[in-house]
Structure formats: structure tokens, C-alpha cells
KOLSE-756699 format. One line per 3 residues: number of its first residue (from 1); their letters; for each residue x, y, z of N, C-alpha, C. Coordinates in Angstrom, 3 decimals. Layout:
N
NUM> A> X,Y,Z,X,Y,Z,X,Y,Z  ...
//
This chain:
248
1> XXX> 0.858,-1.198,0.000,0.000,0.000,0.000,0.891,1.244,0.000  0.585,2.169,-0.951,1.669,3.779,-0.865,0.902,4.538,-0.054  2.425,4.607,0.751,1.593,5.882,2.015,2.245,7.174,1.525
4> XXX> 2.612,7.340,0.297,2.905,9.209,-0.067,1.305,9.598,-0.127  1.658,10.894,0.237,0.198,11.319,0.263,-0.003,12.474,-0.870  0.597,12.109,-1.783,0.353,13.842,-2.838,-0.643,14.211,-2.818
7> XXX> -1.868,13.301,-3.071,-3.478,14.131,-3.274,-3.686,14.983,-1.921  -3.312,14.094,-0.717,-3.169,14.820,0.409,-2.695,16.261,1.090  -1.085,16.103,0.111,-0.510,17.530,0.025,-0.943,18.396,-0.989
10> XXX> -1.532,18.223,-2.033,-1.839,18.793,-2.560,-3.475,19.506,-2.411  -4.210,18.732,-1.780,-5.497,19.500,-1.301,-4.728,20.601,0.651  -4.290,20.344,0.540,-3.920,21.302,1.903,-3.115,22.605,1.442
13> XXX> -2.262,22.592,0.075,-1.470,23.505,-0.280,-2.360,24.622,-0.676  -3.748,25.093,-1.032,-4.009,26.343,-1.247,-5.582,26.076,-1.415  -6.012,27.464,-1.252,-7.640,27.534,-0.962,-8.141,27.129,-2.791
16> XXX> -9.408,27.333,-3.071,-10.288,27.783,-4.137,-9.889,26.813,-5.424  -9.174,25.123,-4.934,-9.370,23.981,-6.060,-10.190,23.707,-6.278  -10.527,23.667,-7.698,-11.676,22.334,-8.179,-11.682,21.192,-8.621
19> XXX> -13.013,20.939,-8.237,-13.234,19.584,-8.819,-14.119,19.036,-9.248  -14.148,18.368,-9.998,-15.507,17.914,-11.327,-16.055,16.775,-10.237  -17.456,16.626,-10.564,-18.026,15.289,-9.660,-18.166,14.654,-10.837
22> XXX> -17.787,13.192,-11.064,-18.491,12.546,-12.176,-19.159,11.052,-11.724  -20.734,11.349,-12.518,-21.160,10.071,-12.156,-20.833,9.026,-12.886  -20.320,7.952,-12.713,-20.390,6.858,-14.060,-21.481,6.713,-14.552
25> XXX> -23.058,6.049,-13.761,-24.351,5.891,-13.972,-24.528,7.022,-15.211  -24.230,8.231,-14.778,-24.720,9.027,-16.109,-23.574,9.454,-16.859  -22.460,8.265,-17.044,-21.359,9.173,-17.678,-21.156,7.683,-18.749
28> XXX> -21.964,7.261,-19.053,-21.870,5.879,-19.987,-21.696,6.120,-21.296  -21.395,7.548,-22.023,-21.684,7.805,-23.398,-20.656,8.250,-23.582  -18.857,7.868,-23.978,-17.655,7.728,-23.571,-17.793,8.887,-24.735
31> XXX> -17.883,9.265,-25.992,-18.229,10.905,-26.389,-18.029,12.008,-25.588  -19.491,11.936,-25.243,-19.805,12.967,-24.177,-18.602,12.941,-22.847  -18.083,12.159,-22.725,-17.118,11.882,-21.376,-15.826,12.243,-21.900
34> XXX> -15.554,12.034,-23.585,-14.344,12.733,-23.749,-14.362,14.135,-23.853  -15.438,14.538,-24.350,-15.413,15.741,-24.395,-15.778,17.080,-22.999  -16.040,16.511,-21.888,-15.974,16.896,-20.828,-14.274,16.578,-20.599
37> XXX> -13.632,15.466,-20.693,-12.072,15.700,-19.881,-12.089,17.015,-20.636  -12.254,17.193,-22.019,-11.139,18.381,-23.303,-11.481,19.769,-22.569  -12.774,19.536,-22.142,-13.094,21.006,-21.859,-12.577,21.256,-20.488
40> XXX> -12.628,20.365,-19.402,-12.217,20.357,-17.962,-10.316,20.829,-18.176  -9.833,19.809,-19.120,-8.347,20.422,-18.747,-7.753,21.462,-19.720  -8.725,22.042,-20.411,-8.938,23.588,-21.095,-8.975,24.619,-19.884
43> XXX> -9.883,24.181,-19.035,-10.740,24.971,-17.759,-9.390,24.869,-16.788  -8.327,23.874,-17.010,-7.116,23.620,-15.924,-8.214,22.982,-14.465  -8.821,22.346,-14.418,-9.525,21.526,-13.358,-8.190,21.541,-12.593
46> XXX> -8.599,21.116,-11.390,-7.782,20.824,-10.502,-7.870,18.784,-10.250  -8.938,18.541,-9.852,-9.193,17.069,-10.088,-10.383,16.834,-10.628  -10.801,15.638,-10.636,-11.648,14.907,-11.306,-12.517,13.791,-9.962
49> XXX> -13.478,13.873,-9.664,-13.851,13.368,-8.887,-14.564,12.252,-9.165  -15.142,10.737,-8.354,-16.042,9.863,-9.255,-16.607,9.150,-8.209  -17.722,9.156,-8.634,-18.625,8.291,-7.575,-20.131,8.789,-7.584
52> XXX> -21.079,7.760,-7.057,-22.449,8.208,-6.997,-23.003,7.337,-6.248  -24.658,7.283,-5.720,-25.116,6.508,-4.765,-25.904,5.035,-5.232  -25.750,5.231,-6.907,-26.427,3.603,-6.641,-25.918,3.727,-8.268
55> XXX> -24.110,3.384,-8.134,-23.565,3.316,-9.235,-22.749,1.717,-8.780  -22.901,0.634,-10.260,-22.714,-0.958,-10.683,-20.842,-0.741,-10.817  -20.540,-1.739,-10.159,-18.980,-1.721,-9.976,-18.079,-1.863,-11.253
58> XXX> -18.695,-2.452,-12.101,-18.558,-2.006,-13.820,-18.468,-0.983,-14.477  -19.507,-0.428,-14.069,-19.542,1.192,-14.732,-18.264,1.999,-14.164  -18.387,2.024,-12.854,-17.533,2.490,-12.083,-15.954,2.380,-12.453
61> XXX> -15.653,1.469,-12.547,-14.666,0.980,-12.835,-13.946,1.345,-14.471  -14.950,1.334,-14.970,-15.105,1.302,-16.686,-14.443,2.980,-16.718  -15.749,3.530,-16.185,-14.950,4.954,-15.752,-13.574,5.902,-15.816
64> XXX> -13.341,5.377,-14.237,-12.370,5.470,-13.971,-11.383,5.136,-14.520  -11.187,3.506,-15.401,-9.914,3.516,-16.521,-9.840,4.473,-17.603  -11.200,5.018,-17.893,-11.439,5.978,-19.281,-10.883,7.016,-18.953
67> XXX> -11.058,8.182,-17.748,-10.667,8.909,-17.219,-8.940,8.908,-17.097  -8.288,8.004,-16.951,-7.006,7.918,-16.245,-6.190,7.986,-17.754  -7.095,6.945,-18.931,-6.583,7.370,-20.281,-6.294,8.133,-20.726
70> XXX> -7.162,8.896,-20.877,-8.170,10.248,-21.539,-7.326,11.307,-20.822  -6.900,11.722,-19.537,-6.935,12.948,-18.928,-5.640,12.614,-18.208  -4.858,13.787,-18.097,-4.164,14.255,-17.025,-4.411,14.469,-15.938
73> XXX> -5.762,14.822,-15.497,-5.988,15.510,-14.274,-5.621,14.367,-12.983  -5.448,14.121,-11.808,-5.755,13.679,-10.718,-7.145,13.268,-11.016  -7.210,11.391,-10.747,-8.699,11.302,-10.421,-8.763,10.607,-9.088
76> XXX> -10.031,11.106,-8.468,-10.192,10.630,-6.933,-11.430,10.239,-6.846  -11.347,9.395,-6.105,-12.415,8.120,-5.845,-13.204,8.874,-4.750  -14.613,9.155,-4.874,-15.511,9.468,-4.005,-16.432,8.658,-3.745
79> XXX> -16.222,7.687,-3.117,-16.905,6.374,-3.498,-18.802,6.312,-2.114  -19.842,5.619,-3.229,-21.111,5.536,-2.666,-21.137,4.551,-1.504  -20.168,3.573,-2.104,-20.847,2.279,-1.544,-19.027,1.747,-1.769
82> XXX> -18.917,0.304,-1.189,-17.906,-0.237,-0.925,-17.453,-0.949,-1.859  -18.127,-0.993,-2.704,-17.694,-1.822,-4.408,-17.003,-0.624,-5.030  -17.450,0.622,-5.031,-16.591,1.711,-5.684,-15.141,1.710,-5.513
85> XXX> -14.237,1.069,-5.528,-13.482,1.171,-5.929,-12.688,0.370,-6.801  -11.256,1.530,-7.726,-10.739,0.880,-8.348,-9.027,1.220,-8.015  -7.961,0.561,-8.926,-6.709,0.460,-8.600,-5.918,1.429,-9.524
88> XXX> -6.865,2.122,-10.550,-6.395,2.668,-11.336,-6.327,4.621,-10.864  -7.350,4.835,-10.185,-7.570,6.045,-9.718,-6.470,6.652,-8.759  -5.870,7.705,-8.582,-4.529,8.081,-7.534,-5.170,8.781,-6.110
91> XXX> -6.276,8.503,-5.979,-6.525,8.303,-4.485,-8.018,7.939,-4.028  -8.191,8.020,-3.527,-9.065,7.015,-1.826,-10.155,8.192,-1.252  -10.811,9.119,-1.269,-11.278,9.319,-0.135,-12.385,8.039,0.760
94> XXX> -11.515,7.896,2.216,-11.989,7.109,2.472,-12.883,8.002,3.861  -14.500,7.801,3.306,-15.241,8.265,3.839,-15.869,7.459,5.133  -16.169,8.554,6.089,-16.676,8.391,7.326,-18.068,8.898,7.174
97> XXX> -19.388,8.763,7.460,-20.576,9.658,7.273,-20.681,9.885,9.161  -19.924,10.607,9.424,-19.950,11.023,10.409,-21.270,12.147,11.348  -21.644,12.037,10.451,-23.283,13.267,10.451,-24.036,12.372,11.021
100> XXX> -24.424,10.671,10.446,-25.133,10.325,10.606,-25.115,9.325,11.738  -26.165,8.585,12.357,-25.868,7.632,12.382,-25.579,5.899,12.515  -25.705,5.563,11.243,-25.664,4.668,10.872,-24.486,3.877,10.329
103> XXX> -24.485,3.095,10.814,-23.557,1.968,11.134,-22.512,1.771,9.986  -23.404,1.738,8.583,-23.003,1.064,7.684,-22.050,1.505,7.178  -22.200,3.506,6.999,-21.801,4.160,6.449,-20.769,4.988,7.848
106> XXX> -20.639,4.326,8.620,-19.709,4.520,9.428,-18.263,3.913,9.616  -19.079,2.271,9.279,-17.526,2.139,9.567,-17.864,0.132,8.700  -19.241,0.067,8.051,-19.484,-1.320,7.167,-19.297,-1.223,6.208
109> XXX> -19.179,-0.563,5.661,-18.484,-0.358,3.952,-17.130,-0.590,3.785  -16.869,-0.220,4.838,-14.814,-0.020,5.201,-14.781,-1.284,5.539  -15.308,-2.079,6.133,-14.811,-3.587,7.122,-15.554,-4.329,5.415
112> XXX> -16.080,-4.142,4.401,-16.646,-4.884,3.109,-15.110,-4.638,2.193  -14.712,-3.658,2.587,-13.962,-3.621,1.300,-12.148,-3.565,1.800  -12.297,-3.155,3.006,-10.776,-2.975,3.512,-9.920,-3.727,2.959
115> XXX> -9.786,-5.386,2.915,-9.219,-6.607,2.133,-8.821,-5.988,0.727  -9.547,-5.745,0.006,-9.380,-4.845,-1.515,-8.399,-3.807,-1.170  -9.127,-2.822,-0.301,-8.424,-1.819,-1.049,-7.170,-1.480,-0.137
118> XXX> -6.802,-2.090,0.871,-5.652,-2.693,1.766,-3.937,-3.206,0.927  -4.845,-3.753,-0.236,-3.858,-4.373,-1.025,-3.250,-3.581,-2.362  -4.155,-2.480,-2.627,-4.237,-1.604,-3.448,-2.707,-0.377,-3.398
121> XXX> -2.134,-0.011,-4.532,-1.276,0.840,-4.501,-1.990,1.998,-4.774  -2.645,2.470,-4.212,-3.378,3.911,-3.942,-3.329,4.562,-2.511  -3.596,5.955,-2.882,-3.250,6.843,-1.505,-4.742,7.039,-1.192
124> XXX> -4.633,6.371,0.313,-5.885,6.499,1.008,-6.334,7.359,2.120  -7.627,8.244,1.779,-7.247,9.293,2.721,-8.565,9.200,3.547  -8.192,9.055,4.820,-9.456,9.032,5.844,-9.930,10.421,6.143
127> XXX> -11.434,10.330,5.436,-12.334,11.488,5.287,-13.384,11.739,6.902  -13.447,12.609,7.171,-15.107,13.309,7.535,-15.679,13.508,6.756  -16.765,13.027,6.333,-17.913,13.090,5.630,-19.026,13.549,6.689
130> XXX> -19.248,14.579,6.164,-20.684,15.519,7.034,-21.777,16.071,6.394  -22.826,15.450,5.791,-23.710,15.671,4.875,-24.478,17.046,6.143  -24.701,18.248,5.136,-25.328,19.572,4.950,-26.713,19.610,4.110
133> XXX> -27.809,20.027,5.369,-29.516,20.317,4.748,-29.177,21.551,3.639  -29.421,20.879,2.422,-29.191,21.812,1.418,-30.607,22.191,1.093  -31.983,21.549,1.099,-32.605,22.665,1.165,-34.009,21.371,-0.043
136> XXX> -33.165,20.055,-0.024,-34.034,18.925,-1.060,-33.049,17.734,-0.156  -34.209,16.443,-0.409,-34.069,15.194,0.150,-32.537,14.824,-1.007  -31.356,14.768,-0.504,-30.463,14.172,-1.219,-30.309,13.020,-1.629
139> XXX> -29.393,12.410,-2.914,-29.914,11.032,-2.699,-28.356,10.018,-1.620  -27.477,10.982,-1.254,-27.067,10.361,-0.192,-27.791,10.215,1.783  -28.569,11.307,1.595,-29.199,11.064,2.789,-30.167,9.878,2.595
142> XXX> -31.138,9.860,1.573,-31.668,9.010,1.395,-31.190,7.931,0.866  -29.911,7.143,0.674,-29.720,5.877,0.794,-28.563,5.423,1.856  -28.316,6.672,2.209,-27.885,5.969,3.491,-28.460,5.888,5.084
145> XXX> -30.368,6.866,4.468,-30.748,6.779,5.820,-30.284,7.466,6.963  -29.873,8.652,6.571,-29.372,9.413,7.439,-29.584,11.163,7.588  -29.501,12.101,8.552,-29.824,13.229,8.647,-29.299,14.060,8.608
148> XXX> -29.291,14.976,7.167,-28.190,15.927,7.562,-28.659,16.697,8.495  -27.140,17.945,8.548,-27.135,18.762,9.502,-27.719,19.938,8.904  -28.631,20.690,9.824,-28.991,21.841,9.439,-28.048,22.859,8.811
151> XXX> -28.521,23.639,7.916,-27.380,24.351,7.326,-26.655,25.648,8.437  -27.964,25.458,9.491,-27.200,27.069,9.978,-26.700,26.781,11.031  -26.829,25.471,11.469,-26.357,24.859,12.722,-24.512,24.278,12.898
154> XXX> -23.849,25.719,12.671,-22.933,26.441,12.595,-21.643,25.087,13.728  -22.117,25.697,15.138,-21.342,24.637,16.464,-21.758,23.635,16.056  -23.272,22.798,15.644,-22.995,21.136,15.407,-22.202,20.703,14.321
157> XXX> -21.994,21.576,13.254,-21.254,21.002,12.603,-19.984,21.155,13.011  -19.094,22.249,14.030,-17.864,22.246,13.987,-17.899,21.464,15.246  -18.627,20.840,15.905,-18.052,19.659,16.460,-18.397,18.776,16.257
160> XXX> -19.369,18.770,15.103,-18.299,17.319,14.094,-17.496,17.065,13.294  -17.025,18.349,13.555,-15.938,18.251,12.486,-14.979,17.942,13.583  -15.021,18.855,14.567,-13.845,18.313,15.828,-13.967,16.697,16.075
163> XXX> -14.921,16.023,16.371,-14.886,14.716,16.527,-14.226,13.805,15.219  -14.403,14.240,14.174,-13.791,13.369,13.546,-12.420,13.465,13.124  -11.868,14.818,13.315,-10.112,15.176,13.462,-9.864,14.396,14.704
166> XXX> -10.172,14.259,16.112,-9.725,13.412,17.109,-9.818,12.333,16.825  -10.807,11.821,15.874,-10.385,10.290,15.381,-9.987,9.745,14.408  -9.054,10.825,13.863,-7.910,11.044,13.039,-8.154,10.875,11.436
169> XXX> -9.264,11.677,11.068,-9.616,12.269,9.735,-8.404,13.158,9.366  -8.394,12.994,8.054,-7.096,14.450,7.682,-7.664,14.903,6.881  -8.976,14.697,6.313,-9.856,15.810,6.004,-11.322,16.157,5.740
172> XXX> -12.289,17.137,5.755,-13.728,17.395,6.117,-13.947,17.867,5.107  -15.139,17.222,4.406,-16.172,17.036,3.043,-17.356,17.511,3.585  -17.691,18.943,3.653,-19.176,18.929,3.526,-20.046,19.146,2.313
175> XXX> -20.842,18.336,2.524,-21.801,17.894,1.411,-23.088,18.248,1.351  -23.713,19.099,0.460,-25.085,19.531,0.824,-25.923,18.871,0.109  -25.412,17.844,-1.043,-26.223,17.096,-1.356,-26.175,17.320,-3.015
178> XXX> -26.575,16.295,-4.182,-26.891,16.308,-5.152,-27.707,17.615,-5.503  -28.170,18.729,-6.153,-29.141,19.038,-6.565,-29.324,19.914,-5.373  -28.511,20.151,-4.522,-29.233,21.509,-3.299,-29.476,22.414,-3.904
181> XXX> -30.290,22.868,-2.605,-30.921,24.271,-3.356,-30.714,25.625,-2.970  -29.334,25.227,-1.729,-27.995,26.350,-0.908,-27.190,25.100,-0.656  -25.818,25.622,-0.876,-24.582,25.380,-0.564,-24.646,25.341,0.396
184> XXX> -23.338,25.076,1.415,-22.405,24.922,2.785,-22.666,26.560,2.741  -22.573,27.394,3.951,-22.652,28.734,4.115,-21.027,28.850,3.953  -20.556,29.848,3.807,-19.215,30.828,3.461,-19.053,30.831,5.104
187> XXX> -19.908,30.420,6.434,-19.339,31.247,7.310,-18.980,29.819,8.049  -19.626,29.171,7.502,-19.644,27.457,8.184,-17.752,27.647,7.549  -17.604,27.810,6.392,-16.269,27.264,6.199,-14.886,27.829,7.006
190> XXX> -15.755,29.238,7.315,-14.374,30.073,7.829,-14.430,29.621,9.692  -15.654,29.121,9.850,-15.274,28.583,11.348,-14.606,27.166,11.224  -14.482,26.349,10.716,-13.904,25.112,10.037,-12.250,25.320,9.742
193> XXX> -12.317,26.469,8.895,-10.866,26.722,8.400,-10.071,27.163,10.046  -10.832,27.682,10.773,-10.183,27.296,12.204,-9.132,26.216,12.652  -9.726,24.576,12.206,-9.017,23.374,12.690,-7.944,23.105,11.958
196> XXX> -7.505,23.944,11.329,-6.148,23.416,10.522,-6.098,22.045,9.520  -7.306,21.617,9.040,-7.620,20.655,8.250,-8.027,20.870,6.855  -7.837,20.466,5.657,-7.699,20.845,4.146,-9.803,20.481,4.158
199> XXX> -10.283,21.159,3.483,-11.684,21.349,3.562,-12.297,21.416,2.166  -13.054,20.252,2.039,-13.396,20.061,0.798,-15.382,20.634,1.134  -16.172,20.872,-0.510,-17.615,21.594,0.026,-17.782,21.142,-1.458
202> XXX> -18.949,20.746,-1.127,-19.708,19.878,-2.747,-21.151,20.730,-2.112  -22.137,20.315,-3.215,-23.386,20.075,-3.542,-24.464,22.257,-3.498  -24.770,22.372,-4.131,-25.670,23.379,-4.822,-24.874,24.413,-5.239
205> XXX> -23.846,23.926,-5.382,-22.638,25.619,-6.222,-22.679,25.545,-7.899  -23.678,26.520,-7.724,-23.925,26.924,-9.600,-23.658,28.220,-9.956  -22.790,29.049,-9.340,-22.456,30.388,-9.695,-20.684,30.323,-9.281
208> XXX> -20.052,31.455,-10.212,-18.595,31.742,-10.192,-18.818,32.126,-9.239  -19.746,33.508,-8.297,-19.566,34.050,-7.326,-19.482,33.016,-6.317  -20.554,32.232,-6.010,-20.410,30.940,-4.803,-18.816,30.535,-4.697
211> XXX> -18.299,30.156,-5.642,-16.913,29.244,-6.047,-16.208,30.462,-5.381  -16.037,31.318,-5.645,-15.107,32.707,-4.972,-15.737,33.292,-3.373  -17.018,32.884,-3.212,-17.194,33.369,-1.876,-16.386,32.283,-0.741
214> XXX> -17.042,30.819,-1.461,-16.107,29.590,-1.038,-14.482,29.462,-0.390  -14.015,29.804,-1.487,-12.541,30.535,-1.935,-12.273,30.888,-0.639  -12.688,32.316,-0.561,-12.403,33.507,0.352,-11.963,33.120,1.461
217> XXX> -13.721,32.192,1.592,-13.711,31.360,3.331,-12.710,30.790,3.329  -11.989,30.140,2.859,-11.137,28.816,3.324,-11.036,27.407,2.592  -12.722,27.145,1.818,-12.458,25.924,1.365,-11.636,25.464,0.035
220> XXX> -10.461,24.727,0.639,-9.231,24.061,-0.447,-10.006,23.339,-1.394  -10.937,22.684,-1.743,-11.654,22.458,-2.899,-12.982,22.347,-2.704  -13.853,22.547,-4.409,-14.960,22.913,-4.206,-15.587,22.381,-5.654
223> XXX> -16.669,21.499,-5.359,-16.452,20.362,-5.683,-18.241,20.883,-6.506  -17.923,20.659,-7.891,-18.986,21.013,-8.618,-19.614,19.824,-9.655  -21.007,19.545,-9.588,-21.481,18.358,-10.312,-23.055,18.657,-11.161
226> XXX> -23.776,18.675,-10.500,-24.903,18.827,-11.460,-25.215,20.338,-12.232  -24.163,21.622,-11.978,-24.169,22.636,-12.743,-23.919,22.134,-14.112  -22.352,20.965,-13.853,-21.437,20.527,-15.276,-22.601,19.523,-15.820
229> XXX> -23.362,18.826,-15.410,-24.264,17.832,-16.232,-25.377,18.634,-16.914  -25.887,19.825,-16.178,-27.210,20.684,-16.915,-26.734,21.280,-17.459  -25.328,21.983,-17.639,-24.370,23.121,-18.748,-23.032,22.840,-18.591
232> XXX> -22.510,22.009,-19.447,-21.010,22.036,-19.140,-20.138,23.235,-19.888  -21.270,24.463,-20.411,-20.025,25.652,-20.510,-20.086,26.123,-19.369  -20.569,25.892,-18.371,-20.194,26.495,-17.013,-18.649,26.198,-16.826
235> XXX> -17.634,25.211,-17.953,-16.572,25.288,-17.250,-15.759,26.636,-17.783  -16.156,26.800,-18.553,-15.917,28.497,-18.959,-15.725,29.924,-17.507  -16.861,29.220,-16.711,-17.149,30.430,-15.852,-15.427,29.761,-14.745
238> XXX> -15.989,28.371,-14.724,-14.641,27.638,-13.776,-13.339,28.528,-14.195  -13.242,27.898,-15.282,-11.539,28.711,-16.120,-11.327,30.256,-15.926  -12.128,31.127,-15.897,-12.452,32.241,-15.421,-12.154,32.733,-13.805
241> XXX> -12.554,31.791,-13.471,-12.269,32.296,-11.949,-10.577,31.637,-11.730  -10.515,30.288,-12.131,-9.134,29.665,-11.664,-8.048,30.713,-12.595  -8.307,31.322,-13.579,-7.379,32.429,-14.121,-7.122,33.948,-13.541
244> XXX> -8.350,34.284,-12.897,-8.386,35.176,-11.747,-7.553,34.497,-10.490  -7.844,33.659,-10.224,-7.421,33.177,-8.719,-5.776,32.787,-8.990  -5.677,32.657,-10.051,-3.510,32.289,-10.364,-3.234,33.595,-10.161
247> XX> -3.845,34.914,-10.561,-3.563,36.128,-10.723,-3.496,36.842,-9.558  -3.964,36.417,-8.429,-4.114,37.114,-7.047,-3.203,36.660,-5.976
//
């Protein structure tokens, strides 16, 4: 198993990275999938993200080799379920759903697959995962049966974020969900950017401004998915800001 951690050092080295979410389930039309890498490493992406909640270890997999072909970028495993993974991808987030709680997604997915991915030459990085009330039933709350956290409920989330740095996360994913209908707040991140931990924020960011308010706060990547599936010239607006943000 490689314990260098580049994806590691490299999400801690600076605020306002991105990253593409890609589903396999809806990324089966290898066209359309090349022509998202062309435009993503036009846009200079930062990574490439992959995973979804009720994605076939085939697809998945299928994926991820296409991706690793196809693209330069860093791809990282954001995996649903414990079959998601593969050997080809250059890292692991290995998620905790620490928000919730349920068992499975605590710590049974990890005891299903540990054997695999134990043996694996990939960098594995033990996540906080803290699903955020974005504002619609997600479809990770709803298949893993679990509750997010209110969005404004500011202290519960930063002590869960504290609980899962004491049990030695090296880094915090908040997630507001597929399809939210508000982001992680800008103020949630700057009390977070407190713990000295690299801070990743997915789910309802469909504006350059969000991505730069994000920024501001603290969060080291910022993790964009169903804007790029309903308009992928939104990576236009991406390239735009990451050409501003080299400039500052």
C-alpha cells in the first residue's frame, strides 16, 4: 500500500481547487465523457472526482480507466458504496458519514472492502464526511438513511468536524447534497478553516460568485457536479475564476 500522500498535500497547499463530480451511472456515453475531460483540462480543473449513490462496480470501474486514459488531471475516488473502488484512480477518499448515524456508512463499507483496497497501490485518505440540509431530500441522505445537519447549525457542525479530526480524519467534506438548493454557508467554512484541516464543500454551487465566496472562506476544494451535467459551458465560468485566482 503507498503511504505518499500527494493528493493529500496537494489538497492542503491552497484555498479555491476544483473539482468535477463525475457520475459513471450518467457518464456511460464515452463521447460525451471525452469531451468533458477536453473542456475540464482547457478549464485547468484541478481534479476529477467519481462516484455516486447507486452506481454498478462495472460502470464504475469502466470509468475510472477511461478517465485515467483520456486525462491528465488527478482522479479521486468518491466512493457511494464499498464496491466503488478501483486500482487505477490516484486516491481514496476514504469516507466516514460522520453526520449520521448509521452503522453502515460509518464504519461497514470499510470492514466490506478494507481486504481490496488494503492491497491496493493507492493513496488512502481518511475522510469526515458531514452531509449539509441543502434545502431537497439528497440522494445520499436518502440511501444511506441518514440526517443531515442543518445548514445554519454552525457549532454542530464544527463539532463534528472536531470529533472526527480526534479520530484522526485528515480531512472534512461537507456535502449539501446532489441538486441543493444552498450550498455549505461561506461562514460554516471560515469557522472550520479554524481546525487546521484541508476542507473540501460539494453540492448546490452553480455560480462563479459561490466558487469565490467559497474561496475567500477557506475551502481548499470545491467540488462542482450537477451545474457541469445541466451546462457544461459552465466550465468556462470555472476557467475564469481559476485564471483570476492564479492572478491574485
Amino acid at each position: 500500500m503507498n503511504t505518499t500522500q500527494t493528493i493529500t498535500n496537494r489538497f492542503s497547499k491552497r484555498t479555491g481547487q476544483i473539482a468535477i463530480l463525475i457520475d459513471p451511472e450518467k457518464s456511460k456515453n464515452k463521447v460525451q465523457l471525452k469531451e468533458l475531460i477536453k473542456k475540464a483540462q482547457f478549464a485547468k480543473v484541478d481534479y476529477l472526482f467519481v462516484g455516486g449513490s447507486t452506481v454498478s462496480r462495472e460502470d464504475f470501474v469502466s470509468v475510472v480507466s477511461f478517465l485515467k486514459e483520456n486525462s491528465s488531471i488527478p482522479v479521486v475516488i468518491f466512493p457511494g458504496a464499498s464496491h466503488q473502488i478501483s486500482k487505477d484512480a490516484d486516491a481514496l477518499l476514504y469516507l466516514s458519514l460522520i453526520s449520521g448515524r448509521n452503522p453502515d456508512y460509518l464504519i461497514g463499507h470499510h470492514v466490506q472492502s478494507a481486504n481490496e483496497v488494503y492491497a491496493m497501490d493507492i493513496e488512502v485518505i481518511p475522510t469526515a464526511y458531514i452531509l449539509i440540509d441543502g434545502g431537497t431530500k439528497s440522494s445520499v441522505a436518502y440511501v444511506s438513511q441518514t440526517t443531515p445537519i442543518p445548514n445554519d447549525k454552525i457549532s454542530i457542525i464544527t463539532n463534528t468536524a472536531k470529533a472526527g479530526i480526534l479520530q484522526g480524519k485528515k480531512l472534512l467534506y461537507l456535502d449539501a447534497g446532489s441538486g441543493a438548493q444552498q450550498s455549505v454557508l461561506p461562514e460554516t467554512v471560515r469557522e472550520l478553516k479554524q481546525l487546521n484541516s484541508p476542507i473540501i464543500i460539494g453540492g448546490g454551487i452553480r455560480t462563479k460568485e459561490q466558487i469565490s465566496e467559497l474561496s475567500v472562506a477557506g475551502a481548499n476544494v470545491i467540488v462542482i457536479g450537477n451545474k457541469i451535467e445541466e451546462d457544461i459551458d459552465f466550465l468556462l465560468d470555472i476557467q475564469s475564476f481559476i485564471k483570476e485566482s492564479h492572478l491574485n
